[in-house]
SEPA-184043 format. One record per residue: residue number from 1; x negated, y, z of N, C-alpha, C in turn. Coordinates in pm, whole numbers, m for minus. Layout:
N
+-----+--------+--------+--------+--------+--------+--------+--------+--------+--------+
| pos |    nc1 |    nc2 |    nc3 |   cac1 |   cac2 |   cac3 |    cc1 |    cc2 |    cc3 |
+-----+--------+--------+--------+--------+--------+--------+--------+--------+--------+
| NUM |      X |      Y |      Z |      X |      Y |      Z |      X |      Y |      Z |
...
+-----+--------+--------+--------+--------+--------+--------+--------+--------+--------+
END
This chain:
176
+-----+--------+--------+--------+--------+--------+--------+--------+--------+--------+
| pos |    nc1 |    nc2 |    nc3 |   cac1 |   cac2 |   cac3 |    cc1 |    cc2 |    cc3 |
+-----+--------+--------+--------+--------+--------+--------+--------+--------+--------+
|   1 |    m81 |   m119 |      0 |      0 |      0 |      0 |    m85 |    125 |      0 |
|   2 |   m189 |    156 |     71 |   m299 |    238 |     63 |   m313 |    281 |    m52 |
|   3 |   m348 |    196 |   m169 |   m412 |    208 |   m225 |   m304 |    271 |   m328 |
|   4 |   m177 |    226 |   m332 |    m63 |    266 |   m419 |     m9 |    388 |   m352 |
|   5 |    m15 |    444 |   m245 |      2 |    535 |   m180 |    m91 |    646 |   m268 |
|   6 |   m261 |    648 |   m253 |   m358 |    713 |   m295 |   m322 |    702 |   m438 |
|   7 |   m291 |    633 |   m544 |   m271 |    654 |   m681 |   m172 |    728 |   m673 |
|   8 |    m59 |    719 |   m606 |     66 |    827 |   m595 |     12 |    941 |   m623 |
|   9 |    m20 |    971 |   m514 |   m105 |   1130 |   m522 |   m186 |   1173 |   m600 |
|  10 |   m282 |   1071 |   m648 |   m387 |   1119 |   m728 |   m240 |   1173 |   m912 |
|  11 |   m131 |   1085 |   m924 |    m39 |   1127 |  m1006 |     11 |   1287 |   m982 |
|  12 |     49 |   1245 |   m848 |     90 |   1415 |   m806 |     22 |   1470 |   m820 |
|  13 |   m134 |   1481 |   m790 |   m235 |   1601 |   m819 |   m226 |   1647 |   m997 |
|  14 |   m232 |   1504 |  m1001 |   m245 |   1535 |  m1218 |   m143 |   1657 |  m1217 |
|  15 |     m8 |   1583 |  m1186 |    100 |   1690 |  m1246 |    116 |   1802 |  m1163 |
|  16 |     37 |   1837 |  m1050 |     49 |   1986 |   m962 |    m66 |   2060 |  m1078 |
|  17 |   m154 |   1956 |  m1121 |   m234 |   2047 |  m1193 |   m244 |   2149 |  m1314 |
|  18 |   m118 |   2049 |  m1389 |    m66 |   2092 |  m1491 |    m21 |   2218 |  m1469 |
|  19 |     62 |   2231 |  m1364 |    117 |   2367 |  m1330 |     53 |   2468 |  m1236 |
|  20 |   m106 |   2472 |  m1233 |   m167 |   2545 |  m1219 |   m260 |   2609 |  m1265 |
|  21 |   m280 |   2596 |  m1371 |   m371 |   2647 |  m1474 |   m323 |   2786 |  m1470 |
|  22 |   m441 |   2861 |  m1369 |   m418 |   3026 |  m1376 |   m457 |   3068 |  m1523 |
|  23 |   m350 |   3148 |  m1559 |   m346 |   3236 |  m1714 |   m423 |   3347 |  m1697 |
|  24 |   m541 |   3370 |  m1760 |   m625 |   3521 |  m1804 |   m563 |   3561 |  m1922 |
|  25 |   m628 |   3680 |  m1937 |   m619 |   3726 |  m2058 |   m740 |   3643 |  m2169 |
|  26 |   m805 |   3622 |  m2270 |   m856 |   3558 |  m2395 |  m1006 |   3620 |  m2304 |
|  27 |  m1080 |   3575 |  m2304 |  m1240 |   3639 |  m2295 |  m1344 |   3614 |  m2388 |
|  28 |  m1430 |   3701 |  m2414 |  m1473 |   3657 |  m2517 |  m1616 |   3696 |  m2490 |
|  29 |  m1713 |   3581 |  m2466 |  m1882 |   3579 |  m2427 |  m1968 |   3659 |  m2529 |
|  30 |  m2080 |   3699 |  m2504 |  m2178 |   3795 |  m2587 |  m2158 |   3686 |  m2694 |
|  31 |  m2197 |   3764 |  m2832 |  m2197 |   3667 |  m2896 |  m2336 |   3605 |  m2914 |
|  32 |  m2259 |   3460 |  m2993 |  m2428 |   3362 |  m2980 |  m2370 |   3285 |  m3063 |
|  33 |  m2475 |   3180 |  m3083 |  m2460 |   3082 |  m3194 |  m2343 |   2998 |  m3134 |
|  34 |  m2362 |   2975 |  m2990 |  m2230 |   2878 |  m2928 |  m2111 |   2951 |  m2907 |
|  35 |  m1977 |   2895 |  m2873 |  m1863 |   2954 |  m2874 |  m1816 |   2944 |  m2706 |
|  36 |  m1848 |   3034 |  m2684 |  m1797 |   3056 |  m2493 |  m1721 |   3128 |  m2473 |
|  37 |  m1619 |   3112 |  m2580 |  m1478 |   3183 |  m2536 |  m1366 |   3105 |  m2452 |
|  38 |  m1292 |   3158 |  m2366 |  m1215 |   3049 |  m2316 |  m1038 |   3138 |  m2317 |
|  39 |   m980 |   3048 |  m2262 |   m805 |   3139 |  m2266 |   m750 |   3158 |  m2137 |
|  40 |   m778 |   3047 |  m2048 |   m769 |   3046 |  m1891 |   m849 |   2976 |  m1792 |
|  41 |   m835 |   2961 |  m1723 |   m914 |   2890 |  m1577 |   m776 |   2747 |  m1528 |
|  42 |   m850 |   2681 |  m1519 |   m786 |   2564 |  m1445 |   m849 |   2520 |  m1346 |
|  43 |   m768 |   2529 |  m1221 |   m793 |   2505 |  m1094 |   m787 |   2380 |  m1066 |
|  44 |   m906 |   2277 |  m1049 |   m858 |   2100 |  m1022 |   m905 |   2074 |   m897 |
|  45 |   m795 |   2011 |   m866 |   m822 |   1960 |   m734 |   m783 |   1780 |   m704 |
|  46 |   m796 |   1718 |   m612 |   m779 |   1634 |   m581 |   m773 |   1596 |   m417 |
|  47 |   m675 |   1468 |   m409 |   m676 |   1439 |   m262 |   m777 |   1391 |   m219 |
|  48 |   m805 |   1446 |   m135 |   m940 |   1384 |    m96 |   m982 |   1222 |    m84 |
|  49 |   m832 |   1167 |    m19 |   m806 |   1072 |     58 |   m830 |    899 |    m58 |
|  50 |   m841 |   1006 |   m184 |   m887 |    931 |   m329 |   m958 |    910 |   m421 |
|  51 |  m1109 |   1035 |   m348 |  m1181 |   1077 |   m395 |  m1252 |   1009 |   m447 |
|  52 |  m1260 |    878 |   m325 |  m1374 |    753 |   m353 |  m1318 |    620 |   m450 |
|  53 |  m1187 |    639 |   m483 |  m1113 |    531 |   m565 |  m1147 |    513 |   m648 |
|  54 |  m1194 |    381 |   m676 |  m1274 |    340 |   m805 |  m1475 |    425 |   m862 |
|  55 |  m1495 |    517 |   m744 |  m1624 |    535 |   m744 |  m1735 |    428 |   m730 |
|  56 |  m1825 |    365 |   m788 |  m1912 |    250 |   m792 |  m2069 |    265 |   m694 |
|  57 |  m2099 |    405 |   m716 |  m2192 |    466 |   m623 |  m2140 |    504 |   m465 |
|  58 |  m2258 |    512 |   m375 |  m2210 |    576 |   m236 |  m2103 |    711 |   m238 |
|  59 |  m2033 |    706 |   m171 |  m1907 |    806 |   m131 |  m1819 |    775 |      3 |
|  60 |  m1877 |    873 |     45 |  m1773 |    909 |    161 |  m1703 |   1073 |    175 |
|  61 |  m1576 |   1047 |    211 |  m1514 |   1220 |    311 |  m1555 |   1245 |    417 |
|  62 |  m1609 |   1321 |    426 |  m1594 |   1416 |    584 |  m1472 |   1380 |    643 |
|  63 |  m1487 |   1289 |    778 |  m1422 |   1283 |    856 |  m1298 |   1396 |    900 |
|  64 |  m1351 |   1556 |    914 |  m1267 |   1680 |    891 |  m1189 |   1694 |    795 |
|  65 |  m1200 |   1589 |    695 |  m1156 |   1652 |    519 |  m1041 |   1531 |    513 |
|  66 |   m946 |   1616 |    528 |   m785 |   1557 |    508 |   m675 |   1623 |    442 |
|  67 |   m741 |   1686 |    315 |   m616 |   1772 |    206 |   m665 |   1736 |    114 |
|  68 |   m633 |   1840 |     10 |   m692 |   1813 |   m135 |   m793 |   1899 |   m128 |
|  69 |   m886 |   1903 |   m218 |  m1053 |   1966 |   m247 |  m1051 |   1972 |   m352 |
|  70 |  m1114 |   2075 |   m405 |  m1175 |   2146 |   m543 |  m1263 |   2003 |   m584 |
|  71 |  m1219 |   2022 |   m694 |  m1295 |   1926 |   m832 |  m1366 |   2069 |   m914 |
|  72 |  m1302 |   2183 |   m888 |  m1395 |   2293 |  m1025 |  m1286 |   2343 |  m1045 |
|  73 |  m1326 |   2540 |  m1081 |  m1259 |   2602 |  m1161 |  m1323 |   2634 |  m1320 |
|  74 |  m1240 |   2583 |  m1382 |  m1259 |   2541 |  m1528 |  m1248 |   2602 |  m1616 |
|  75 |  m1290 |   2728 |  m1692 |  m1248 |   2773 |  m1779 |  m1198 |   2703 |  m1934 |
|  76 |  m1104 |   2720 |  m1988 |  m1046 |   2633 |  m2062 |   m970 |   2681 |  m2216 |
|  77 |   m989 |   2637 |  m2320 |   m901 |   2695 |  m2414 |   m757 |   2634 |  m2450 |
|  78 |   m668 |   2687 |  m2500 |   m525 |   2663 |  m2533 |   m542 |   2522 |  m2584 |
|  79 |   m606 |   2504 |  m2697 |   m619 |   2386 |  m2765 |   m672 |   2266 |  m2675 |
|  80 |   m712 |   2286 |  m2523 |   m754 |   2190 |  m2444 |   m918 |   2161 |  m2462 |
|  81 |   m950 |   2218 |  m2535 |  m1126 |   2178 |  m2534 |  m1166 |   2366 |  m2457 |
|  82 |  m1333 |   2284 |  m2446 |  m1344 |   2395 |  m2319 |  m1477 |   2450 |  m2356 |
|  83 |  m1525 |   2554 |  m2308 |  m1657 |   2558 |  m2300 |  m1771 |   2526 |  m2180 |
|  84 |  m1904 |   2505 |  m2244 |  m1980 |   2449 |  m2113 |  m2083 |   2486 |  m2110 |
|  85 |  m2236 |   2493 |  m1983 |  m2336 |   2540 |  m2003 |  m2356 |   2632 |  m2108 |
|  86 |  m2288 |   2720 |  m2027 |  m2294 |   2865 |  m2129 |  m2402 |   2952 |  m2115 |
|  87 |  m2484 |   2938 |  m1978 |  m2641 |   3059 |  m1980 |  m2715 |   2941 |  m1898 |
|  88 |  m2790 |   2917 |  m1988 |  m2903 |   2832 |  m1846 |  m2981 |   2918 |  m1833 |
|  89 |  m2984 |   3072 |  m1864 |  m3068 |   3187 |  m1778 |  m3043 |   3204 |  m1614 |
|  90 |  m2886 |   3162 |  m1628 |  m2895 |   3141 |  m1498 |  m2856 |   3097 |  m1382 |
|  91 |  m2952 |   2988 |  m1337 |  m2916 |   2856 |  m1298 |  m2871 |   2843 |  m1142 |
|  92 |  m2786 |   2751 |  m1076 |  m2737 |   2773 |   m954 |  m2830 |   2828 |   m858 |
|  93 |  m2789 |   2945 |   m770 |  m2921 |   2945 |   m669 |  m2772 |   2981 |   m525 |
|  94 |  m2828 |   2894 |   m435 |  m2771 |   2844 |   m350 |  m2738 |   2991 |   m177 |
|  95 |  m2872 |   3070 |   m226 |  m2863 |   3132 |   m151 |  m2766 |   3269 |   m181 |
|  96 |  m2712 |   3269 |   m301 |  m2589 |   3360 |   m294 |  m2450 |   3310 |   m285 |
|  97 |  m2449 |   3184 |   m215 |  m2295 |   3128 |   m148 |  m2336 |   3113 |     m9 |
|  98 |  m2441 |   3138 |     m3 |  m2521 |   3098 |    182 |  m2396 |   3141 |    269 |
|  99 |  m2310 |   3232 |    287 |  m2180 |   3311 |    367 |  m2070 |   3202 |    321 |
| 100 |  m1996 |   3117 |    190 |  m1927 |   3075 |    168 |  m1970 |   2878 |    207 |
| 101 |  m2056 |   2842 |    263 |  m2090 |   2722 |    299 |  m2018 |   2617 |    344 |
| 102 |  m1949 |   2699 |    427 |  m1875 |   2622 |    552 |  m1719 |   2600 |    456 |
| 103 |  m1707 |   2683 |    417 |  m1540 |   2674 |    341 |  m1577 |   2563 |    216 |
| 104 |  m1733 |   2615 |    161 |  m1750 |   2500 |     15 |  m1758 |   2344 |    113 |
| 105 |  m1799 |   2333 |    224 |  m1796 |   2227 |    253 |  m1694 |   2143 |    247 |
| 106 |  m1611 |   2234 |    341 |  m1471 |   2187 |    377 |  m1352 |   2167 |    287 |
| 107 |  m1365 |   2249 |    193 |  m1268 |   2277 |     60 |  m1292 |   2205 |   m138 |
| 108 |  m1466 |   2217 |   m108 |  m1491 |   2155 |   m235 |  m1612 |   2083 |   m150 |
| 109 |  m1546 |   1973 |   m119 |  m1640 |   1840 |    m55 |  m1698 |   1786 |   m153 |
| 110 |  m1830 |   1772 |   m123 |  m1946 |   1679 |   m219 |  m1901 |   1537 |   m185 |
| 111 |  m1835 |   1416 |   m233 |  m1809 |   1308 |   m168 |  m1925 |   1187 |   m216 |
| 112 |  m2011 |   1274 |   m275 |  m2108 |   1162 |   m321 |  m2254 |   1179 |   m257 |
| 113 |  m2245 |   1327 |   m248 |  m2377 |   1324 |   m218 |  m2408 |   1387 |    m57 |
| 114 |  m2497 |   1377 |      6 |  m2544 |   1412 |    197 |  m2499 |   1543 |    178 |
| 115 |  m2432 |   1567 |    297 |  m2426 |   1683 |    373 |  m2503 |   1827 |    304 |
| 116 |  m2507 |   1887 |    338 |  m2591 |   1987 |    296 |  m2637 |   1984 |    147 |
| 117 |  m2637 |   1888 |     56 |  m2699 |   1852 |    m78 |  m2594 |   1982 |   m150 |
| 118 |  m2682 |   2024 |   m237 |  m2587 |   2130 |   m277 |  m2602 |   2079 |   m471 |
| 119 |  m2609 |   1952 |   m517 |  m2653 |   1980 |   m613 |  m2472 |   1952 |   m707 |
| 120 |  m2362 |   1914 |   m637 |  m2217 |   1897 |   m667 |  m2211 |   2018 |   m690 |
| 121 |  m2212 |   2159 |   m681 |  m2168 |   2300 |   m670 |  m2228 |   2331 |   m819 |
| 122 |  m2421 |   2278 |   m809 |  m2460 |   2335 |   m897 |  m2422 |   2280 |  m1021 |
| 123 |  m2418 |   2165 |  m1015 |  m2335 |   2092 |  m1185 |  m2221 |   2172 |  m1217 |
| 124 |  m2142 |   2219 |  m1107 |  m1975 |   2239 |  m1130 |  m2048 |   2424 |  m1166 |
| 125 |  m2115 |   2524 |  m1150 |  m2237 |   2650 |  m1201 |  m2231 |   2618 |  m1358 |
| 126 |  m2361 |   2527 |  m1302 |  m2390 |   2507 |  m1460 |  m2303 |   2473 |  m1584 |
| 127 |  m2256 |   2413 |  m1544 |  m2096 |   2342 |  m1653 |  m2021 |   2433 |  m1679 |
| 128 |  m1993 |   2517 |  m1549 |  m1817 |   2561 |  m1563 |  m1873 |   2721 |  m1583 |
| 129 |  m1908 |   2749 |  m1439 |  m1948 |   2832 |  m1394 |  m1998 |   3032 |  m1455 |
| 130 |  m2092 |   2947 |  m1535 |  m2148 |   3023 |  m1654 |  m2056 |   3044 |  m1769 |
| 131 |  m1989 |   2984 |  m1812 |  m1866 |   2997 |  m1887 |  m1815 |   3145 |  m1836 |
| 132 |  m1787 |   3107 |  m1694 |  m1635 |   3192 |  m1657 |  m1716 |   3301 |  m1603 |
| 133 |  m1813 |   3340 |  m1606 |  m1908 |   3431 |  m1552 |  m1848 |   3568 |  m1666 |
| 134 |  m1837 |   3536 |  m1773 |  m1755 |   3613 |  m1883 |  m1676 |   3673 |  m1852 |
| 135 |  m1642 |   3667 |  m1778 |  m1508 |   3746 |  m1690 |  m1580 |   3834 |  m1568 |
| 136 |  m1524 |   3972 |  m1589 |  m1585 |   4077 |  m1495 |  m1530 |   4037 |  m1357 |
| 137 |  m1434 |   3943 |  m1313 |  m1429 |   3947 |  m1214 |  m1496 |   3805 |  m1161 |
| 138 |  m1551 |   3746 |  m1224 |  m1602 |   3610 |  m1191 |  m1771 |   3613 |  m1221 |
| 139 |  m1790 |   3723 |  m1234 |  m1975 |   3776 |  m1276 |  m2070 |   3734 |  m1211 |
| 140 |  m2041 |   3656 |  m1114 |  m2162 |   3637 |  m1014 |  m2142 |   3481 |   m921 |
| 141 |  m2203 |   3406 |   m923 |  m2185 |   3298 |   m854 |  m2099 |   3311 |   m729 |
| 142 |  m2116 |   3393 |   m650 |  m2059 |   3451 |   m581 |  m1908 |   3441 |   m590 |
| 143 |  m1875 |   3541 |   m685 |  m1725 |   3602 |   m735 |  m1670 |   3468 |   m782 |
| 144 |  m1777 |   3349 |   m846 |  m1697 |   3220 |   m932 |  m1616 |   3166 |   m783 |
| 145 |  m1754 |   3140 |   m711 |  m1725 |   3032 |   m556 |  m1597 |   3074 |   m534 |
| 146 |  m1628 |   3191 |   m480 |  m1513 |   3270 |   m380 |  m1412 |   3283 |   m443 |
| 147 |  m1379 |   3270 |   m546 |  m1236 |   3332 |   m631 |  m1150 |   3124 |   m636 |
| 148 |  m1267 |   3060 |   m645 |  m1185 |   2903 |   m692 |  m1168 |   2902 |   m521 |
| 149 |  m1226 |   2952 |   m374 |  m1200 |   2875 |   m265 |  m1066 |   2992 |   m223 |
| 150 |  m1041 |   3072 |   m285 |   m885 |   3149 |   m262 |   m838 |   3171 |   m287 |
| 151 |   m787 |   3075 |   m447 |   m698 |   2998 |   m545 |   m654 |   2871 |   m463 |
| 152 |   m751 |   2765 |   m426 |   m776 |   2680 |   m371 |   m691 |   2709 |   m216 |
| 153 |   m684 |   2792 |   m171 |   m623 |   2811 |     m5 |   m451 |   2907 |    m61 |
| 154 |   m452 |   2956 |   m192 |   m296 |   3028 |   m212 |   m237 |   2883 |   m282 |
| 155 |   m246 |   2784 |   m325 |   m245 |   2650 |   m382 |   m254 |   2581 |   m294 |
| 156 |    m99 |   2577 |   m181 |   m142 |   2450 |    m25 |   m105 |   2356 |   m104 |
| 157 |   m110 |   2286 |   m179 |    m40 |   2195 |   m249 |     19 |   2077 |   m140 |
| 158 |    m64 |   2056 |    m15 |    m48 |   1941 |     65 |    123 |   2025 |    164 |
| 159 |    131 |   2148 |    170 |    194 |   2192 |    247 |    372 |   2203 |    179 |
| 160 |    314 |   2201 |     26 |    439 |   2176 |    m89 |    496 |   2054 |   m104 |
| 161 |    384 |   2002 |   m117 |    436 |   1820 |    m97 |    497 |   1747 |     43 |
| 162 |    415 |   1832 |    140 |    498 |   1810 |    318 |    631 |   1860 |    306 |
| 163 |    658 |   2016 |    250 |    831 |   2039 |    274 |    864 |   1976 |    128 |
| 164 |    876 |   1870 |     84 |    976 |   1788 |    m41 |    966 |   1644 |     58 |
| 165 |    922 |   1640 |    143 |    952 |   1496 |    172 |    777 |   1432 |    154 |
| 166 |    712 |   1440 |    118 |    620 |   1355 |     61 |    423 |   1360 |    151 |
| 167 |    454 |   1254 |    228 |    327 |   1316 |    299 |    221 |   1191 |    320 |
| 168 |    119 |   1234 |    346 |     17 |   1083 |    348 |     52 |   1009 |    451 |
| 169 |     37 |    874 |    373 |     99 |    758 |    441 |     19 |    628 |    397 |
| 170 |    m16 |    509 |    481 |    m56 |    406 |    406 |     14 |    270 |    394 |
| 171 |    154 |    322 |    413 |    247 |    229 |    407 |    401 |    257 |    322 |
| 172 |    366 |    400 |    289 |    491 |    449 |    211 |    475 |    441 |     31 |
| 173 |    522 |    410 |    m81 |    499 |    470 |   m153 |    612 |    500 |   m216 |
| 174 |    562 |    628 |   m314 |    610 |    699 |   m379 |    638 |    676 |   m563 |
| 175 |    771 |    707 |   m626 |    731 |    663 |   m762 |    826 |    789 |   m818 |
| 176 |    817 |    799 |   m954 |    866 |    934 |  m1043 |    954 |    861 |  m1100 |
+-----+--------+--------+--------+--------+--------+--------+--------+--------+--------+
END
């Protein structure tokens, strides 16, 4: 039941996700030979409680970590393809989220890698990150972190799913 419980949700996350894809306006990157334009940001998250389902490598949650957690804010185009590693000028540096630590811990949990390892943040930089940097309000590693961890906290998704009836359980499940 656990385990059909945790696929439940990981369904519900799919389709909460669908309906969160924050809308920008079109942005459009310096130009370059690559195309780093995007149309919006998609906020992904997941239950935590599923993080490790079907993972083959080490993974664990933080004992503290009992909601859903940031997977990445994604910049994304209409047509569904996206852009990626858009500046490797400039690459994660850890000490301008040093103030946002405790929330990246708690909110976008590394479930693969130790404590403190910061290299989950920097893939989700490098990948996403730089993309959405294109956007004056997302200019700075900084502005990316902080803007997906208070999307991430106006998005209780666990608190939406508590008032419909629907709450973690390892004996209940749920079907559409």
């Amino acid at each position: 039941y656990q385990s059909t419980m945790r696929a439940g949700f990981v369904i519900v996350a799919a389709a909460v996700l669908l309906s969160i894809a924050i809308a920008t306006s079109p942005v459009q990157a310096s130009a370059t030979a690559k195309d780093n334009t995007w149309d919006y940001l998609l906020l992904v998250i997941r239950w935590s409680g599923a993080a490790c389902v079907g993972v083959s490598q080490s993974c664990a949650v933080p004992s503290n970590v009992s909601d859903f957690i940031l997977h990445g804010l994604w910049p994304n185009r209409n047509d569904n393809s996206y852009p990626s590693f858009c500046d490797n000028n400039n690459p994660f540096d850890p000490s301008q989220v040093q103030d946002l630590m405790s929330e990246l811990e708690l909110y976008w949990t590394d479930v693969l890698d130790a404590p403190g390892d910061t290299s989950f943040w920097e893939h989700e930089w490098d990948k996403h990150g730089t993309c959405a940097e294109s956007d004056s309000v997302l200019s700075s590693q900084h502005a990316y972190f902080e803007a997906a961890l208070n999307l991430r906290k106006e998005v209780d998704v666990l608190s939406l799913l508590n008032k419909n009836g629907i709450v973690p359980s390892n004996s209940t499940t749920y079907s559409t």
